[in-house]
PAVEXPA-262389 format. One line per field, with one value per residue (C-alpha): residue in one letter; x, y, z. Coordinates in pm, 1 decimal. Example, Ala and Ser with C-alpha at 12.3 -4.5 7.8 and 13.67 -1.06 7.14 Angstrom:
2
rest A	S;
u 1230.0	1367.0;
v -450.0	-106.0;
w 780.0	714.0;
// end
This chain:
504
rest X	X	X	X	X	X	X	X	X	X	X	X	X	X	X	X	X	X	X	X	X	X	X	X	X	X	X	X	X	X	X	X	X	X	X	X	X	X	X	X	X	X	X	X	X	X	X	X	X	X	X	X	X	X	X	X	X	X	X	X	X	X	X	X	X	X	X	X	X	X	X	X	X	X	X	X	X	X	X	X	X	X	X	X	X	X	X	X	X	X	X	X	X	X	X	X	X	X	X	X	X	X	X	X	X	X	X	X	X	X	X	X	X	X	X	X	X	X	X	X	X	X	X	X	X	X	X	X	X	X	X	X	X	X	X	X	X	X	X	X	X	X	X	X	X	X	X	X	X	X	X	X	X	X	X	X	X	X	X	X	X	X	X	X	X	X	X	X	X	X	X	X	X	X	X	X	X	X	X	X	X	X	X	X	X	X	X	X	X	X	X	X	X	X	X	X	X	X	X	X	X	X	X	X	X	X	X	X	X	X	X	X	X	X	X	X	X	X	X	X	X	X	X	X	X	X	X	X	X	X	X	X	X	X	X	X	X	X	X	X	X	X	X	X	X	X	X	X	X	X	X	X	X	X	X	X	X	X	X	X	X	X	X	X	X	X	X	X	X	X	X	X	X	X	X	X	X	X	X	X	X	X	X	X	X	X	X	X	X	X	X	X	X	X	X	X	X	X	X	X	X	X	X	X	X	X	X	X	X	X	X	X	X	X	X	X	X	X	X	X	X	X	X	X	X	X	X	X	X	X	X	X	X	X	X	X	X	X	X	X	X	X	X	X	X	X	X	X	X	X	X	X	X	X	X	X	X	X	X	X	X	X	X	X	X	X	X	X	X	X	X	X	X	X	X	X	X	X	X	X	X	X	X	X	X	X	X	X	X	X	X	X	X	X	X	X	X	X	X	X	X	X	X	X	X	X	X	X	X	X	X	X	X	X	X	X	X	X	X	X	X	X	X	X	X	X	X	X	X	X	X	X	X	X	X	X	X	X	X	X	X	X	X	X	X	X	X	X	X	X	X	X	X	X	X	X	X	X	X	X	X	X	X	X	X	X	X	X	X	X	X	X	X	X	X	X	X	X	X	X	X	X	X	X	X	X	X	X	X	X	X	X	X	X	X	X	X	X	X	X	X	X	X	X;
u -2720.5	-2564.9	-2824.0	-2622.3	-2372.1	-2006.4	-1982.4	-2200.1	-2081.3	-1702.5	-1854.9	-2024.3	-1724.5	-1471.6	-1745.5	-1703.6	-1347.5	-1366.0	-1602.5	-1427.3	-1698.5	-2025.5	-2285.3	-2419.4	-2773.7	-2779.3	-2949.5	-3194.3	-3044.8	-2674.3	-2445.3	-2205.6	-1876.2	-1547.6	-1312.4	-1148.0	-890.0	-756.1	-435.7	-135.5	-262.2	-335.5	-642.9	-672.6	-599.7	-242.9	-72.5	-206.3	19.9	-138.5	-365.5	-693.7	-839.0	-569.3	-725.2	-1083.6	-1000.8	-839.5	-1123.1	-1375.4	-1137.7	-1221.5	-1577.2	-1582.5	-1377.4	-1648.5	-1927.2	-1820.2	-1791.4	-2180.7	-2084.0	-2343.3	-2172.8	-1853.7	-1727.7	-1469.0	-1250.9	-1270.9	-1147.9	-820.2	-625.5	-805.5	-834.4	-1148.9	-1189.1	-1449.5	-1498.0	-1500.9	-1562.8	-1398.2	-1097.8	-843.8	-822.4	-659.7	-290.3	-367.1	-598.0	-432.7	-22.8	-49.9	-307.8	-502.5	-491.4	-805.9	-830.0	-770.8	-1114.6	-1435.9	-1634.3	-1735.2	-1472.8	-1699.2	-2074.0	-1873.4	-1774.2	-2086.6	-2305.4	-2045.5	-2119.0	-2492.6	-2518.7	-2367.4	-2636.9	-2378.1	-2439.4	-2145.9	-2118.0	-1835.6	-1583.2	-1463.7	-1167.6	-1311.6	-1002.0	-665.9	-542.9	-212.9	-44.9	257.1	463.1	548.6	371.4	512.2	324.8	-47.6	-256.4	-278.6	-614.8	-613.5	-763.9	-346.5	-288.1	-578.6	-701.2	-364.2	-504.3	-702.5	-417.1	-216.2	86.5	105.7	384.7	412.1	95.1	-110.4	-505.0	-782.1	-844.3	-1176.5	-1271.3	-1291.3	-1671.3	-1624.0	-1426.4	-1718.6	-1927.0	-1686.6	-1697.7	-2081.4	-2019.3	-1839.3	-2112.0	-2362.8	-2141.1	-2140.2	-2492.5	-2665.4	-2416.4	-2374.3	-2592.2	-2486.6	-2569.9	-2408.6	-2179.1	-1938.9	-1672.6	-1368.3	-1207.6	-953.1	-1151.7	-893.2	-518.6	-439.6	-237.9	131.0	300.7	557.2	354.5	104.4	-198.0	-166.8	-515.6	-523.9	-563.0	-880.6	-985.1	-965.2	-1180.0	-1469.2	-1507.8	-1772.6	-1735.8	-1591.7	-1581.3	-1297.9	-1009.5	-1086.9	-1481.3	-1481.2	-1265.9	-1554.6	-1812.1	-1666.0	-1719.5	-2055.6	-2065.1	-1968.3	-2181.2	-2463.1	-2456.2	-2331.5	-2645.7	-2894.4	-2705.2	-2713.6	-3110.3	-3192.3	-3067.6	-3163.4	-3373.4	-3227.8	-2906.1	-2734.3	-2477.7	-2236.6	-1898.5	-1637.9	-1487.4	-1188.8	-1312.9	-1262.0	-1456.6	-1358.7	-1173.0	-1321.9	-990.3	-1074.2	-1481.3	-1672.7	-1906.1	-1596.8	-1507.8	-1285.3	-992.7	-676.5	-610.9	-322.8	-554.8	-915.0	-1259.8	-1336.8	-1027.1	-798.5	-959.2	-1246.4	-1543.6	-1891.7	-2042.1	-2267.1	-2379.9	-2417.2	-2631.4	-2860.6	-2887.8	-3008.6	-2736.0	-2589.8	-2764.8	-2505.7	-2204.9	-1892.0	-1667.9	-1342.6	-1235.5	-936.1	-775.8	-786.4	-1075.9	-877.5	-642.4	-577.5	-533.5	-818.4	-1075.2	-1237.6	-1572.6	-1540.8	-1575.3	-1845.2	-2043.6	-1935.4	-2096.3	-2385.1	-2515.1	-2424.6	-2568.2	-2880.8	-3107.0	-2850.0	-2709.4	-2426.2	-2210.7	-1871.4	-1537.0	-1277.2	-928.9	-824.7	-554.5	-398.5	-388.0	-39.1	67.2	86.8	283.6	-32.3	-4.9	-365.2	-422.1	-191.3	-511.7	-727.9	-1024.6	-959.4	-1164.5	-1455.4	-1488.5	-1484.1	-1779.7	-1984.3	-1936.9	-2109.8	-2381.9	-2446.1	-2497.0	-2841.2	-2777.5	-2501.0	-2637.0	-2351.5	-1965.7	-1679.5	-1355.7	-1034.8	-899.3	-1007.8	-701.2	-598.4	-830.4	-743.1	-361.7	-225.8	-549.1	-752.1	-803.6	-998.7	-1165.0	-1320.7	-1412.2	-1613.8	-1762.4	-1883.3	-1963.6	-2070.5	-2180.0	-2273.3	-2600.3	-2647.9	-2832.9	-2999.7	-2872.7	-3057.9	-3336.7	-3237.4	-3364.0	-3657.3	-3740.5	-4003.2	-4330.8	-4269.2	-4341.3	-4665.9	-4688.7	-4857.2	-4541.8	-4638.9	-4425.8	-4479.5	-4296.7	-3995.5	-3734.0	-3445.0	-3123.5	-2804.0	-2773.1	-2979.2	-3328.7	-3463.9	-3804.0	-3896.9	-4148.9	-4361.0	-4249.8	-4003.6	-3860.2	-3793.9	-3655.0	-3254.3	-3264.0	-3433.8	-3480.8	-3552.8	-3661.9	-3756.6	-4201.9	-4491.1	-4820.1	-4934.7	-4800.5	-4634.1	-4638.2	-4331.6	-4000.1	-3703.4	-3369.0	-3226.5	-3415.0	-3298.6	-3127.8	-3018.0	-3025.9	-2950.9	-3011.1	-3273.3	-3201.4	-3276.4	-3499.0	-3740.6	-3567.5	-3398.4	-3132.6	-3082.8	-2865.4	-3076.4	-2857.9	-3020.3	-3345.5	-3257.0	-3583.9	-3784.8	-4155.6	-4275.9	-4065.7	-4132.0	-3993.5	-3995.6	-3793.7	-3604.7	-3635.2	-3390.5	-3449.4	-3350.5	-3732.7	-3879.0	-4196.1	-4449.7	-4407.8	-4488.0	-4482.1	-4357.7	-4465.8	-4114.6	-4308.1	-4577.6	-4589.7	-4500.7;
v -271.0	-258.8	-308.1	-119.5	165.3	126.2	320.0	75.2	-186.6	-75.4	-39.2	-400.9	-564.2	-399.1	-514.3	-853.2	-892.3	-879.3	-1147.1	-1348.7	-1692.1	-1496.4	-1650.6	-1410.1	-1430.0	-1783.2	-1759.0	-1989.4	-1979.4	-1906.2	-2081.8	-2180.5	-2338.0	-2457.2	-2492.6	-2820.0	-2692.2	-3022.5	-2831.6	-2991.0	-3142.8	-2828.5	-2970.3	-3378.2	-3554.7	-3514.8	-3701.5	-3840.1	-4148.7	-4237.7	-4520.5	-4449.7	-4610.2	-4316.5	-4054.0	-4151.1	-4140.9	-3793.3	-3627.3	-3744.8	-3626.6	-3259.8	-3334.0	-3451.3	-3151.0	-2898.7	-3113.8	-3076.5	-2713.7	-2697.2	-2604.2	-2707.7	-2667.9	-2843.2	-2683.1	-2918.6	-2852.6	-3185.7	-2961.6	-2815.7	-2764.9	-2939.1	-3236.8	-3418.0	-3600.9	-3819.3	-4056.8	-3761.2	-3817.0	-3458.8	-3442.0	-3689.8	-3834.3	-3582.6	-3636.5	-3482.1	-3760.8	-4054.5	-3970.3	-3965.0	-3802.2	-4007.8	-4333.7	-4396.9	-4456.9	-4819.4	-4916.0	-4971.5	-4695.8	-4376.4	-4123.6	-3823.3	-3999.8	-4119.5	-3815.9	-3642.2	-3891.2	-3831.4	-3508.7	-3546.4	-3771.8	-3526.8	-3301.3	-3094.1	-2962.9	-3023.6	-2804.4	-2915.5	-2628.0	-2604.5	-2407.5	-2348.8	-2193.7	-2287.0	-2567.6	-2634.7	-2567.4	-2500.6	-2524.0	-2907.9	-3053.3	-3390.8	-3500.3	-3421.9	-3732.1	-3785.0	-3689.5	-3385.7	-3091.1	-2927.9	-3217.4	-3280.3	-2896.9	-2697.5	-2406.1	-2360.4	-2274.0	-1988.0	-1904.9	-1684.5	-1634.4	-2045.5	-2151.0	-2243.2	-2103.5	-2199.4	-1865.9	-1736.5	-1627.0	-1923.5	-2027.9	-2383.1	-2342.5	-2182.7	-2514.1	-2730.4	-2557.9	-2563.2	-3002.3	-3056.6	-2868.3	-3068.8	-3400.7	-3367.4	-3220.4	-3515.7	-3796.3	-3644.3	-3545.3	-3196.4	-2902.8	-2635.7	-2600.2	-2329.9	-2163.8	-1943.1	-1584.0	-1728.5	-1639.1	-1438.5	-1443.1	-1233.8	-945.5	-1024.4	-704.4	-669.2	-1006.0	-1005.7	-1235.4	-1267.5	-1334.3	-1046.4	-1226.5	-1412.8	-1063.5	-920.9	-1262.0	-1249.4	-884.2	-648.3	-316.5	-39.4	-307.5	-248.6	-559.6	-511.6	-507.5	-786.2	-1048.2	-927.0	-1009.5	-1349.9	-1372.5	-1299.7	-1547.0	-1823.0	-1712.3	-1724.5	-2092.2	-2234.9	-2102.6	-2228.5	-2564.3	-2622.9	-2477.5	-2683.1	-3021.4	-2961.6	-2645.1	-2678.5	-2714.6	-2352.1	-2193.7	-1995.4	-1764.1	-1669.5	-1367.1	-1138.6	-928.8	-592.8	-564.1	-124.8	66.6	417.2	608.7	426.4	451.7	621.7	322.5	146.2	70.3	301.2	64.7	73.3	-288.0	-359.3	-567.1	-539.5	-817.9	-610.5	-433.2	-719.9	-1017.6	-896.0	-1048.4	-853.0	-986.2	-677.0	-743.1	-1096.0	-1034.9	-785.5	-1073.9	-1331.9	-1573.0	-1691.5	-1827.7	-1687.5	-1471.4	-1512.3	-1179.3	-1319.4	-1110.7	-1213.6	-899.1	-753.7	-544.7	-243.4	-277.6	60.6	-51.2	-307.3	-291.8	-572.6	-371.3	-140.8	-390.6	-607.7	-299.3	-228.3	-577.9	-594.2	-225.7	-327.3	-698.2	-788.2	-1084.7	-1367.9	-1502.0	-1293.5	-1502.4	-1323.9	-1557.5	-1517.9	-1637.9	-1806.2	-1935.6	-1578.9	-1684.7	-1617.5	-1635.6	-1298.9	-985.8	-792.2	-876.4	-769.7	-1192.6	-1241.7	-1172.8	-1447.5	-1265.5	-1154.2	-1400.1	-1415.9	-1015.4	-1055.8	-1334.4	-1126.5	-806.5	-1077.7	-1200.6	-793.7	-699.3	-747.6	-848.8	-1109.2	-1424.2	-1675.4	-1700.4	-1961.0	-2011.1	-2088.6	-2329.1	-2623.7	-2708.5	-2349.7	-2423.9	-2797.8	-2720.2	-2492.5	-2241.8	-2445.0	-2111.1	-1926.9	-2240.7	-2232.6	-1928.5	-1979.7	-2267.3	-2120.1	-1793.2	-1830.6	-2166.6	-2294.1	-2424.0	-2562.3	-2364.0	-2444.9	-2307.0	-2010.8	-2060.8	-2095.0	-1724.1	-1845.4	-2075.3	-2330.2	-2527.3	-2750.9	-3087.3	-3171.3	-3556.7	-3651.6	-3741.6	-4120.5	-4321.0	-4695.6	-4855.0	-4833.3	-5075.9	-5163.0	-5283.1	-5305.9	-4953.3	-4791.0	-4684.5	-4673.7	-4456.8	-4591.8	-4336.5	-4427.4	-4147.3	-3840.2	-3742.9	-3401.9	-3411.8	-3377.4	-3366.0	-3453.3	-3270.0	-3461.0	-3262.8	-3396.3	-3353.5	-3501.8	-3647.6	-3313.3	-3136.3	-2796.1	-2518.3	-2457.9	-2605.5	-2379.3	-2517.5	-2464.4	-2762.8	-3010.2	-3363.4	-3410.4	-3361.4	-3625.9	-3743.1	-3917.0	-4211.6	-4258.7	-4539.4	-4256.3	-4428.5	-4201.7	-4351.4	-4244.6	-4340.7	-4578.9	-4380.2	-4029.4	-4131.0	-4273.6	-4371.7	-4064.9	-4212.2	-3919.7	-3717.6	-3449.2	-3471.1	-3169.8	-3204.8	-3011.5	-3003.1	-2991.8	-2613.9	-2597.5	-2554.7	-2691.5	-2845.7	-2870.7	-3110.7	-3429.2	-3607.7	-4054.7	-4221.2	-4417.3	-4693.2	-4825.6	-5166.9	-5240.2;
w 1249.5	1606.5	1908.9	2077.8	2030.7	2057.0	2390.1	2601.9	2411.8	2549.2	2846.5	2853.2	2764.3	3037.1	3236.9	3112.0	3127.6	3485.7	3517.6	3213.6	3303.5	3368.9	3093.7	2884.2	2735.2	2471.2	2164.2	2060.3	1666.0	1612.2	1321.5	1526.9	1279.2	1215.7	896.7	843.4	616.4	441.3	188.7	299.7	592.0	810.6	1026.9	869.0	772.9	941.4	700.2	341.2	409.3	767.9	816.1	754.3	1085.4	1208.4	960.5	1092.4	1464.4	1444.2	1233.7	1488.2	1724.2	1591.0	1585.7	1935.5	2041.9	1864.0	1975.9	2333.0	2237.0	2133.7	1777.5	1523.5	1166.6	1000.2	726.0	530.9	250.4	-42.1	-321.0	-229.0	-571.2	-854.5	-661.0	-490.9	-166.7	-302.9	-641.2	-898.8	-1290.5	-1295.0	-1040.2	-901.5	-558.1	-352.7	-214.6	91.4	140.4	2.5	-16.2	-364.6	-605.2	-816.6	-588.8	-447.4	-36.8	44.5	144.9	-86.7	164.9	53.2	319.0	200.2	333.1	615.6	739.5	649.2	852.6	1129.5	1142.8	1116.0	1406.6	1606.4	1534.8	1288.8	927.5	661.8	442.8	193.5	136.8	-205.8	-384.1	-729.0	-941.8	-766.8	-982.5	-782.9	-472.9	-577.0	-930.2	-818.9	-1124.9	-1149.7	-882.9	-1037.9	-1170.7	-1543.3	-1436.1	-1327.6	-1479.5	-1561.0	-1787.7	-1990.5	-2048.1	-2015.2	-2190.6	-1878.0	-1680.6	-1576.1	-1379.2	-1095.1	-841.5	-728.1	-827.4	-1095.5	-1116.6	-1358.6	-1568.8	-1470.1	-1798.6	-1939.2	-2010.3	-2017.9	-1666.3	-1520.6	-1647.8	-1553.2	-1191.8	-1243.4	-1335.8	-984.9	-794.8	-928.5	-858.5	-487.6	-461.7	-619.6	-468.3	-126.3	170.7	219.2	390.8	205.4	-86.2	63.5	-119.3	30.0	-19.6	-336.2	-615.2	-891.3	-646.4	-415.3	-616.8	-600.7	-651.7	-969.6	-1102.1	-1388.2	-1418.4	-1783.8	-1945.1	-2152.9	-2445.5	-2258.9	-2202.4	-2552.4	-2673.7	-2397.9	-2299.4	-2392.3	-2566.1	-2363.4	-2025.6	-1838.4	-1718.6	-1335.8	-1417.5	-1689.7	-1416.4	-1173.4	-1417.5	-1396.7	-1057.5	-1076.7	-1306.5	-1155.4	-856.1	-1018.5	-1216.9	-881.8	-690.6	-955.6	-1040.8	-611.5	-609.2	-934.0	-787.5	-416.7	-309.3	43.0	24.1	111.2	-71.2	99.2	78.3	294.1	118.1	262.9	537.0	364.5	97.9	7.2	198.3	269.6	119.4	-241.9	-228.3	87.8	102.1	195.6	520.6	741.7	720.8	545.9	433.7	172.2	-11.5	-92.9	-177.0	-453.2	-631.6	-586.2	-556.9	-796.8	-613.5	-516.5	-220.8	-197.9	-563.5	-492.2	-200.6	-360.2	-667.4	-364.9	-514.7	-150.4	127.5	379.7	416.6	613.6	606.1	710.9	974.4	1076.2	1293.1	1681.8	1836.1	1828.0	1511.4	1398.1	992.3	1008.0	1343.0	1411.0	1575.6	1242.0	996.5	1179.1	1194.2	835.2	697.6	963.3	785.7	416.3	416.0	291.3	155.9	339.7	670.4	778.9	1013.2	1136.7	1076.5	1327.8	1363.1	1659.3	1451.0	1569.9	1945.0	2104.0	1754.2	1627.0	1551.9	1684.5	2030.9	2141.0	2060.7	2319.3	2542.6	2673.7	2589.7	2240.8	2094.4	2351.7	2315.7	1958.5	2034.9	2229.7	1985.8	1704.3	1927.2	2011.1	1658.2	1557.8	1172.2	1261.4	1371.0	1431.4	1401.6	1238.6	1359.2	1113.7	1159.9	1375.0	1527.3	1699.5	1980.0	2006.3	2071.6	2320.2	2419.0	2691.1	2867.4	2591.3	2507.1	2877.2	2869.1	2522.2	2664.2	2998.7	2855.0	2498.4	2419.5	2736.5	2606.9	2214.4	1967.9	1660.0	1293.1	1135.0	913.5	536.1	386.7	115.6	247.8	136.1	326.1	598.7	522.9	486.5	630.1	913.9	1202.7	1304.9	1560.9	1444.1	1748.9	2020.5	2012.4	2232.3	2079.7	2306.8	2437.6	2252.5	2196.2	1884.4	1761.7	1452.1	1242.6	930.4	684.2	807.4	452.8	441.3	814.7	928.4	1263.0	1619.1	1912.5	2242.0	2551.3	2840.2	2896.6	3099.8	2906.7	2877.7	2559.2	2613.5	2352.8	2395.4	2404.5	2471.5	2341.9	2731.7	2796.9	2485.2	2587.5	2307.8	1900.1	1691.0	1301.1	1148.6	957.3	596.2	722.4	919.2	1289.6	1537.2	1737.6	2113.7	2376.2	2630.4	2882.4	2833.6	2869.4	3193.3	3365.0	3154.4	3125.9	2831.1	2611.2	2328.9	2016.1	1781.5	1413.8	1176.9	868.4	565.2	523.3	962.3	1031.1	1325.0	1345.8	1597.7	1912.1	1944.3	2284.2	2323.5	2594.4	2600.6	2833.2	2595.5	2502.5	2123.2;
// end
């Protein structure tokens, strides 16, 4: 619910606007993210048929950008349309990737644990963004591998306006969904499996989406079309939550569903909107039902419109999912893709986005934000960006807790020795499984009980070899420093403090 009500909030943020730079209070724990949308080429790579020393440089160039930025989270699409951005015994190399689907990157490195440890050492989950039923991006068919899922099971496929989908109601594409989940969790050292808001199409009006005949197999008695394709949905919900919790407890699953989920006009638990399309009634997904179920480990309503909007209010439908979400995260998705760029010319104001940050960070049951896509702030908005940065993420902040979740490890934290190679310094530990990340703040010999993120250095990854890696320039002359860790479920654990002077 809010913290506070819309009239001092109003009042807050014409207060604000005239002091566009003043910092406002920084959480400790915010999700902080960005989509890397990779269908044809939107954020990277810019070109399947580009180098990939090119392909490399430009998607660190977006992590650099969002690590400059303070963001902590990358979410990055490697299933577009059937296809994979990683070896897959169930999909084809993607195009998009590549130039041409099916051929495998020109290098024997894995791209996907490349950019994953990329990420990591910038102190960044990945969470790998996945679209489970669109089977092609357009009715272009020739250009699919032999491999891909359109040519060997056709009689998974339908037609709908210029694409091709997987048909929901197929069992075995549910298990086959279920198959690739469990491919990247085991292979690949994720944060999240994270799906997006194209679950059935969005409704294309004079167009049918012809799986009756699925329908009339699978249904139960008396269960209506629009509640047996949602039945699906819950479906496939479900397996992918337990197939990700079976394999790797930690791991979060996550959804980014259309930001209206009812409007008020069709049930009064909707929201007071008037959208043309709804979560539920045209899309056919549940995120209320999923969230009462516990089947996600965060929420990301995508929504995508102006403060004031009359059809679609940005305040009203944050408040609308901060009062109806329960048992997750709930993280707020915005669109900066919208800036100077729109019909609705209230994103023609600088401080669109940074009111629309500060409403989030206001509203006690939303506790972080994602922007789509990565490249609108990159381009042509250096002016909202500094505001952002001065006002809203002035200071890092560490990733909410995973909801359920389990002990902290149990091993005793044991520095074995301090090494200096080239510019670095390395800490070398004797046994920090179960640990992602380190914090580094700057301490005397005297332990402190507490360590407020204000203060960090730095955060950084921990190799799989229990030895974190840090810049000899950051410690500059530093004598002591604390070191406090997070674990895989984005616990922290208690301090420790190195004398960084000690003789090995």
């Amino acid at each position: 619910m809010f913290k506070k009500t819309l009239f001092p909030l109003a009042l807050f943020i014409l207060f604000n606007s005239c002091s566009a730079f003043k910092t406002i209070p920084q959480p400790e724990r915010e999700f902080r993210g960005f989509w890397v949308a990779t269908v044809v080429n939107i954020d990277w790579p810019k070109n399947g048929n580009d180098a990939l020393d090119k392909q490399k440089q430009d998607y660190l160039r977006i992590l650099d950008f969002y690590e400059d930025l303070n963001f902590n989270a990358a979410i990055v699409q490697i299933r577009t349309a059937g296809d994979a951005f990683y070896e897959s015994d169930y999909a084809p190399w993607s195009r998009f990737l590549t130039g041409k689907e099916g051929h495998p990157p020109k290098t024997s490195e894995s791209i996907l644990k490349w950019m994953i440890d990329e990420a990591h050492q910038r102190g960044m989950e990945f969470h790998a963004w996945l679209n489970p039923y669109r089977a092609t991006f357009d009715l272009k068919t020739n250009v699919l591998s032999p491999t891909h899922d359109f040519n060997i099971h056709p009689e998974w496929m339908l037609k709908y306006g210029k694409k091709y989908y997987y048909n929901p109601g197929i069992p075995e594409v549910r298990k086959r969904m279920a198959s690739i989940i469990d491919e990247i969790v085991a292979n690949y050292d994720i944060d999240a499996i994270h799906f997006d808001d194209y679950f059935y199409p969005y409704t294309i009006k004079e167009e049918v989406f012809k799986d009756s005949l699925t329908y009339d197999f699978y249904k139960n008695p008396n269960q209506s079309v629009a509640d047996w394709r949602r039945s699906n949905m819950d479906s496939l919900i479900k397996i992918s939550y337990n197939t990700i919790k079976k394999r790797k407890p930690w791991v979060q699953f996550g959804v980014s569903p259309f930001g209206v989920w009812k409007n008020k006009s069709t049930d009064p638990k909707g929201s007071d909107t008037r959208a043309g399309q709804t979560t539920y009634e045209d899309l056919y997904a549940d995120p209320l039902l999923w969230m009462e179920k516990g089947w996600l480990d965060y929420l990301i309503p995508q929504v995508y419109w102006s403060m004031d909007l009359s059809v679609a209010s940005h305040i009203k439908i944050v408040e609308w999912w901060a009062n109806n979400s329960k048992n997750t995260n709930l993280y707020i998705g915005n669109g900066p893709y919208k800036i100077r760029n729109n019909s609705d010319k209230a994103w023609d104001n600088i401080n669109e986005l940074p009111h629309q940050l500060t409403l989030a960070r206001n509203t006690e049951a939303v506790t972080g934000n994602v922007f789509f896509s990565a490249k609108s702030l990159m381009q042509n908005n250096d002016d909202v960006v500094q505001i952002i940065k001065k006002k809203h993420y002035k200071r890092k902040a560490l990733t909410p807790i995973i909801r359920n979740t389990s002990d902290k490890p149990k091993q005793k934290i044991e520095l074995k020795g301090i090494e200096e190679k080239n510019s670095n310094t390395d800490l070398i530990f004797k046994n920090l499984k179960g640990y992602r990340f380190a914090l580094l703040f700057p301490s005397k010999r005297k332990k402190k009980t507490e360590y407020p993120i204000k203060k960090l250095i730095t955060k950084t990854a921990i190799t799989k070899n229990s030895v974190i890696v840090i810049p000899t320039k950051i410690i500059q002359d530093r004598k002591y420093i604390a070191l406090k860790f997070i674990d895989l479920f984005g616990q922290e654990s208690k301090p420790i403090i190195v004398h960084l002077k000690q003789t090995n």
